[in-house]
C-alpha angles and dihedrals in degrees: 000000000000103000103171092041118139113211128180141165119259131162131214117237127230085264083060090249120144120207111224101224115252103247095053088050097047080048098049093041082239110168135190099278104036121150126240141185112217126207151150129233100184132329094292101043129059117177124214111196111191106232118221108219091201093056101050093047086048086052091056093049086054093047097044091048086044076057107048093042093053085038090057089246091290109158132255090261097054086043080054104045085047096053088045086048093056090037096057089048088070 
């Protein structure tokens, strides 16, 4: 099903943490502090996803941008002022 899988052993310590066999993290460029997202797909699989720091950061800015340009450019304290002022409609 998964041809070009790698697959190797690795064992949790006591602190819960799992070490990523060196081969797959040469492979994969992963370095010391590389981000994941954990999580689990049923009891027996759990999926790690590597994180890229750049490209999250890249997707706020649009979206920042996607928010300032429907908001008419008005700052983070107006923005701010407006959503108290609903809430305290309420």
């Amino acid at each position: 099903m998964y041809p070009n899988i790698d697959v190797e052993p690795s064992k949790m310590s006591t602190r819960g943490q799992i070490v990523i066999p060196r081969e797959i993290r040469e492979k994969l460029g992963l370095k010391r502090d590389s981000l994941f997202m954990v999580g689990a797909l049923d009891k027996e699989t759990i999926i790690l996803k590597k994180m890229d720091k750049a490209r999250i950061a890249a997707g706020f800015m649009k979206l920042r941008q996607e928010v300032l340009s429907r908001t008419g450019g008005f700052s983070g304290e107006e923005i701010e002022a407006e959503v108290n002022a609903v809430r305290k409609k309420r």
